[in-house]
Every structure is written in C-alpha cells, then in structure tokens.
C-alpha positions as CSV (number, residue, x, y, z in Angstrom):
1,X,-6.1,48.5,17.7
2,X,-8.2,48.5,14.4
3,X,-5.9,49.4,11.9
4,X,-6.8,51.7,9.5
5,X,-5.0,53.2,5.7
6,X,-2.4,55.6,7.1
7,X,-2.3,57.5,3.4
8,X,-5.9,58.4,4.1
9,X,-5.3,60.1,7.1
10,X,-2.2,62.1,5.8
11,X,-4.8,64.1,3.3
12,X,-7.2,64.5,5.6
13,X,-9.8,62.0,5.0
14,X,-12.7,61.8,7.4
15,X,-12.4,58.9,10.2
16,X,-15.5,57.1,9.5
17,X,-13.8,56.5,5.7
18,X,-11.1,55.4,6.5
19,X,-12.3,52.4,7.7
20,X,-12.7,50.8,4.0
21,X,-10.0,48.6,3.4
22,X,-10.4,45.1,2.6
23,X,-8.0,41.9,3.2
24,X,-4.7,41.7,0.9
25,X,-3.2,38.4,1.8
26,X,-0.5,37.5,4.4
27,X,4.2,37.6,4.3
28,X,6.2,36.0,6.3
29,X,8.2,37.9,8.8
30,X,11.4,36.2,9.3
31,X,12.3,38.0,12.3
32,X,9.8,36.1,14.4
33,X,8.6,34.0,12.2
34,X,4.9,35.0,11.9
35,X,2.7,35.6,9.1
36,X,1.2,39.3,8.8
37,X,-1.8,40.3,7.8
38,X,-2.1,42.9,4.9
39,X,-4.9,45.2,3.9
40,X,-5.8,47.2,1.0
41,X,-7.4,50.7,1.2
42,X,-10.6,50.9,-1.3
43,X,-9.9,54.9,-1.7
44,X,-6.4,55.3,-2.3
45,X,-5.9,51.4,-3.4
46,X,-2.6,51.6,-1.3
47,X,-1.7,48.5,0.6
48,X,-0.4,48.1,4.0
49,X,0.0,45.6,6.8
50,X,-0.5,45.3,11.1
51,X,3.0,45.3,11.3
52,X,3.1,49.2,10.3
53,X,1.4,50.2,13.3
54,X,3.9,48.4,15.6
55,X,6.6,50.8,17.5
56,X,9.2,47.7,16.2
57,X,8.3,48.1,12.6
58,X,10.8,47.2,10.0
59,X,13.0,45.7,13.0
60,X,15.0,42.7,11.5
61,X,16.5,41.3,14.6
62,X,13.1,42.0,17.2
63,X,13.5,38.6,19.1
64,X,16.6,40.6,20.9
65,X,14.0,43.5,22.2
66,X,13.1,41.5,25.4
67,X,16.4,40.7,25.8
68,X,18.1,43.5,25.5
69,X,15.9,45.4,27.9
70,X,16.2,43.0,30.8
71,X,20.3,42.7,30.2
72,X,20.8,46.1,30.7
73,X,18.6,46.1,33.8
74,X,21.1,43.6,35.1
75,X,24.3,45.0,35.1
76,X,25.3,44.3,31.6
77,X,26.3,46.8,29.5
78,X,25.7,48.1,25.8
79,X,29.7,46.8,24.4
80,X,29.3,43.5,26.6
81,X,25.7,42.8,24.9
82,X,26.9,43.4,21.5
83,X,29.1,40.6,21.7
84,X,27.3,38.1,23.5
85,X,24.3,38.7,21.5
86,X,26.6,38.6,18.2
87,X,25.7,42.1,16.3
88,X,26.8,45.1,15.7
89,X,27.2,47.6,18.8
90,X,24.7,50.4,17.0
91,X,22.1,48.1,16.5
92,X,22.2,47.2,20.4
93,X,21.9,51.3,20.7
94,X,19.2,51.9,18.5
95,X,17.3,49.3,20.3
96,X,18.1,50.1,23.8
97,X,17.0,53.9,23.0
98,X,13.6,52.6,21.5
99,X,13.3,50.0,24.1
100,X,13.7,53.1,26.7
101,X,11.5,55.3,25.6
102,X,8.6,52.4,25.3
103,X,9.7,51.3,29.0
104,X,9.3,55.6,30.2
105,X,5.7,55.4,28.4
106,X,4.8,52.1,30.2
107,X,6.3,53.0,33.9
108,X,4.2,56.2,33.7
109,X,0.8,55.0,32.6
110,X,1.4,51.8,35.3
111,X,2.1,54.3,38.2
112,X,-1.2,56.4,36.7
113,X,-3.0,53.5,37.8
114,X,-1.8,52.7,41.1
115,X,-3.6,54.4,44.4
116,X,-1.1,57.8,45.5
117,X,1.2,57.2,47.8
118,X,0.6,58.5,51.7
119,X,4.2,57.9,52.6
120,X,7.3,58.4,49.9
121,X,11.0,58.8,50.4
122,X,13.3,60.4,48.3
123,X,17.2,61.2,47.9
124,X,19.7,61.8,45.3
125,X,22.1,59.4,43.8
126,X,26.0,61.0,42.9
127,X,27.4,59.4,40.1
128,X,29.2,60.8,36.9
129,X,29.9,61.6,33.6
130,X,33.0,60.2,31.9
131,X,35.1,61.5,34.8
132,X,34.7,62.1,38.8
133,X,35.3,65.6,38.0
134,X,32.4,65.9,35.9
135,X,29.5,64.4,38.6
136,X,25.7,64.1,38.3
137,X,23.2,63.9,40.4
138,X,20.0,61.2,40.0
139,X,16.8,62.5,42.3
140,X,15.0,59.6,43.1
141,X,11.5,59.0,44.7
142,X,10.0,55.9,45.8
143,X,7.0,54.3,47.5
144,X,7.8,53.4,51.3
145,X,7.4,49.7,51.8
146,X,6.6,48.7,48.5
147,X,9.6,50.3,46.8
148,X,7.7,51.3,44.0
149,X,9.9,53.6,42.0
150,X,7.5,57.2,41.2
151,X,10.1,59.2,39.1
152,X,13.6,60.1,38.1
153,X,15.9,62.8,37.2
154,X,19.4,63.4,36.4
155,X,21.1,66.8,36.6
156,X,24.5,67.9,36.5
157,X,26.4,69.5,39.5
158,X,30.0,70.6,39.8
159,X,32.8,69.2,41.2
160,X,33.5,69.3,45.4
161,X,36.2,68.3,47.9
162,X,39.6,67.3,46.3
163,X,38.3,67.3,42.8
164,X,37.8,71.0,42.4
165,X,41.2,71.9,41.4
166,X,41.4,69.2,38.7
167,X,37.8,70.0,37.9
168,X,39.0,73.0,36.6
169,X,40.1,72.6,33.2
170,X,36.8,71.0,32.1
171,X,35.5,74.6,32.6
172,X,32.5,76.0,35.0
173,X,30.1,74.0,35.9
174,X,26.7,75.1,36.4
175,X,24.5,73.0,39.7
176,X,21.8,72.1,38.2
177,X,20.6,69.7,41.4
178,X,17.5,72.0,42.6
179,X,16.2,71.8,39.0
180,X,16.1,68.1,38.9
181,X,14.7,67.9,42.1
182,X,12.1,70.3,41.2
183,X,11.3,68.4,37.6
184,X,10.5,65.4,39.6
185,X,8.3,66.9,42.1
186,X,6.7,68.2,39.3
187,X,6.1,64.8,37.6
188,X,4.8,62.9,40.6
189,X,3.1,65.5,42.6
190,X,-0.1,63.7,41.0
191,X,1.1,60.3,42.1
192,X,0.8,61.4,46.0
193,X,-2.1,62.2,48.3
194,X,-1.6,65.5,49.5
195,X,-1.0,65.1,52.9
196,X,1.4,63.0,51.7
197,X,4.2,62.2,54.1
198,X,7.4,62.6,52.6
199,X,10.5,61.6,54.2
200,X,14.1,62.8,53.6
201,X,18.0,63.0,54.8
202,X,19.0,65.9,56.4
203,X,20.1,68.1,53.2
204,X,19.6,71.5,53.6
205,X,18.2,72.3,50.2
206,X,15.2,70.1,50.5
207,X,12.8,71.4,52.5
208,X,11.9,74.5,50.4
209,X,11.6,72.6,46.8
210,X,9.3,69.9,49.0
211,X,7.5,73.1,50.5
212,X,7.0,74.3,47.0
213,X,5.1,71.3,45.7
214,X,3.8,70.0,48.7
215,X,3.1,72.7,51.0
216,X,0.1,69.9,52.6
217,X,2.5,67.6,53.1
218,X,4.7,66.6,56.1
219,X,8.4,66.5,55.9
220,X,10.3,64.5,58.2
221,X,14.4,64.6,58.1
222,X,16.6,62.2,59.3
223,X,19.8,62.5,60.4
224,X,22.1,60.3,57.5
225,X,24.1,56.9,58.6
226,X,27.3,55.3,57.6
227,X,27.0,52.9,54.5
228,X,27.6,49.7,54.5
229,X,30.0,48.5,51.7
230,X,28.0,45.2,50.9
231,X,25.2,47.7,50.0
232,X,26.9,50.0,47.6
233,X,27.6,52.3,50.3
234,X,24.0,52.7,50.0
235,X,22.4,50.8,53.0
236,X,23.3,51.7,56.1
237,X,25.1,50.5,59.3
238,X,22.4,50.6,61.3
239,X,19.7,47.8,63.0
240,X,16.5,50.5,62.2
241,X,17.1,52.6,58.9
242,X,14.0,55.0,58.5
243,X,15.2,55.6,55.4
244,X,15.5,52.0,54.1
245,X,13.2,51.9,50.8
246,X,15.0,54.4,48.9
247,X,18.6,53.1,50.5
248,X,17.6,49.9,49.3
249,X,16.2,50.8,45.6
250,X,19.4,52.9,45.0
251,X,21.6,50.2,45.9
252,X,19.6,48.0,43.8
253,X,20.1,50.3,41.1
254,X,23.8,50.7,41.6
255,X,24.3,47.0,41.4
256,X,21.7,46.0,38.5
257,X,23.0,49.6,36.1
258,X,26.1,49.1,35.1
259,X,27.2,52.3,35.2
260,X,26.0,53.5,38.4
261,X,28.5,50.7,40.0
262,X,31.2,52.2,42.3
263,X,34.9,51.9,41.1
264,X,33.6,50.9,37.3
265,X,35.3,51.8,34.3
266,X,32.0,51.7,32.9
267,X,30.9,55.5,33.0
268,X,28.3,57.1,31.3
269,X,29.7,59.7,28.4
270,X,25.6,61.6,27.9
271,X,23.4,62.3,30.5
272,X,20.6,62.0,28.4
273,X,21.6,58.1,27.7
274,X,22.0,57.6,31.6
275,X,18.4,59.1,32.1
276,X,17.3,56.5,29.3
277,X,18.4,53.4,31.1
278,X,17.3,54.8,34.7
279,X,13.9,54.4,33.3
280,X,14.6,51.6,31.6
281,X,15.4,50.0,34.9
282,X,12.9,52.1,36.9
283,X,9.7,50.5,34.5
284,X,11.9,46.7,34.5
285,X,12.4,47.1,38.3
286,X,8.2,47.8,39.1
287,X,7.1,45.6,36.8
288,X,9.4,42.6,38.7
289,X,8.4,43.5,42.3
290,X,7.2,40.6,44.8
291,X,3.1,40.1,43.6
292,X,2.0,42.0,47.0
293,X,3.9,45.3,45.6
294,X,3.4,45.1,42.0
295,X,2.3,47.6,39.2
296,X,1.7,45.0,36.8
C-alpha cells in the first residue's frame, strides 16, 4: 500500500496531493526489531511512518500475534496463555480480539475467492454460557469433502429437559436459534451455487429457513446417529455417516476451542467473545487444510 499523510486526508485534501511527502529517516522498532521508514508531508510538514498504517500499530509485544492466534485455535485458553507467554491476561485479550476480527476479514475475503459450493452440510453446535442452564447454539456450514468452513453463528436458546426448573431463576430466555440460522444463510447464500445441495439432520425447523434462502436448492435430511465418545459425541457410530464433514469439523472444533470441550470448566461468560474465537478458528482451521482442500 503506498502510504500517504493521513493529516491531509482528515481536511479534505484532494488524493492526487496527497501524495507529496518525502523520506524522513528510519527508528528502530524494538518489538520486532526492524527499522521503519518515516515520511514527511510537504503540505502540512507533519511526519509519519509505514508502521501507522499497520492494523498492529503501537503494539509493543507483536511477536506474540501469531502465537496467540494459533494457541487459541488449539485448545489453549486466554488464562493458560497469559502465563505461558508471561504477560498480563488483558493484554492476551486485547490481542485475541484484534487478532479475531483480522482472522473474520481474512476467512471471508478467502471463501470470496473460492468456486460456490454444489454440495454443503450444515447443523448446530449446543454449548453454553457460564452455566448449562444458560445454552447456545453455534449454526455451522461447511463444504462437503473439503470441510471448508463457509460461516458461523451463535445464538442463544433456553434451557430444555431437566435444566428447566433450575433455569428458572436466571429469568426467561428468549430462542433465538432460527435467527442464527437465518443470519448465516444470509451470509453464505453467495458462497453456494443455487441448486446447491444442501444436506441436513432431521430437525424440524430447517427446512423452511433453507426454503427461504434457497428455494433452488435440494434439501436432503437424514435421520441422526449415536455419537461416538472419542469424537466429542460428535462423529457417529456408524460405518457410512452422510453427514460426516460437518460431524467431523464440529468435533474438531470441540477438541481444538477450549471452550466448546465437553465436561470443561472452561465456559464462555459473552457470546460475543465465543463468536470471536469461532472465527478465529474457522479462518485458522481453512487456512491449515490438506493442500488439495485449501483456501490459501
């Protein structure tokens, strides 16, 4: 990117100006031990560098950025990275929620370039929020065969079974599952041919929200399998599972996020975080696919 005086283009000053700068020297970055160029702007005869113009600018500690991202897509969490990596806990959350919103940018613009999909899968994930009687529910779509991961949402959903009655005193809880589902249609409808083939478990609620955004596509529904406890409960007991690429990708996910593991006191306390590192995951998980499958 050419970089250009950024106090120019606060007031106003045409494009084709604010290209006159001229070289200003080099500093040190200690960080990552490079040397920096700096400019100076011949209009305003303010000063700046290439560093400015970075998404990691002013970071002190940026040699932990790569490593932070892939520990948390492997099963470490945000306490445990703090102290192997020696600093302060809020500094490990400031850059995992940078380091998220990068990956989201980066996991939709590689998907943006891949060929749509004739045949997806798709299914939702139960975890929860600080407590079982507070679940959540992650809609998940991916790529059949290649397991390429297209989107992902997470909406709340109340309480069912034996949990209701001690549900109760966190209050009502509003089901907010066919939303979710209906955000990530939304989001990867152009991701998908048309007649797109789109395959499912039996839920009842499905096949009008598919109908809805896909009403070329077909819609097959299979019948759902007893899980298998090496897979997260995810893969199934079964020789043929139709359903195996997004029974796989959510085991994965349950083994490699630490807080979507089963029987983990390791919950997540916002949704909002949990939707972070799900794409975190989602862009580190593409991006590490076998050569044949991946999105670069």
């Amino acid at each position: 990117m050419r970089p250009y005086c950024y106090k120019c283009e606060l007031v106003g000053i045409e494009q084709q100006k604010r290209s006159n700068f001229v070289r200003f020297g080099f500093y040190f970055r200690t960080s990552d031990k490079k040397y920096v160029r700096r400019y100076r702007c011949l209009l305003c005869k303010c000063t700046f560098s290439k560093a400015y113009f970075d998404p990691h600018y002013r970071q002190k500690r940026r040699d932990l950025n790569r490593r932070i991202e892939e520990d948390l897509a492997s099963t470490c969490s945000l306490r445990r990275l703090a102290r192997k990596l020696k600093v302060n806990r809020k500094t490990v959350v400031r850059k995992f929620r940078l380091m998220a919103d990068l990956a989201e940018a980066s996991f939709h613009e590689a998907n943006g370039r891949c060929a749509p999909s004739s045949v997806i899968e798709f299914d939702d994930l139960e975890t929860a929020e600080h407590t079982k009687c507070k679940p959540l529910s992650v809609s998940i779509a991916v790529e059949q065969g290649t397991r390429r991961i297209l989107g992902i949402e997470v909406s709340r959903m109340p309480a069912s079974g034996m949990l209701v009655k001690r549900a109760k005193k966190y209050g009502r809880r509003i089901d907010e599952r066919s939303n979710g589902r209906r955000r990530l249609f939304a989001k990867i409808q152009n991701l998908v041919d048309p007649f797109v083939e789109i395959k499912s478990d039996q839920n009842p609620h499905y096949p009008l929200d598919v109908k809805e955004y896909f009403p070329l596509a077909r819609h097959y529904r299979y019948l759902g399998k007893r899980g298998s406890l090496g897979g997260q409960v995810e893969l199934k007991k079964t020789k043929w599972d139709p359903l195996f690429s997004i029974n796989h990708t959510c085991a994965k996910m349950r083994a490699d996020v630490n807080r979507l593991i089963r029987k983990t006191w390791c919950t997540t306390k916002n949704p909002a975080e949990l939707q972070r590192h799900l794409m975190l995951f989602a862009n580190y998980h593409n991006k590490n696919l076998p050569p044949a499958f991946s999105t670069g």
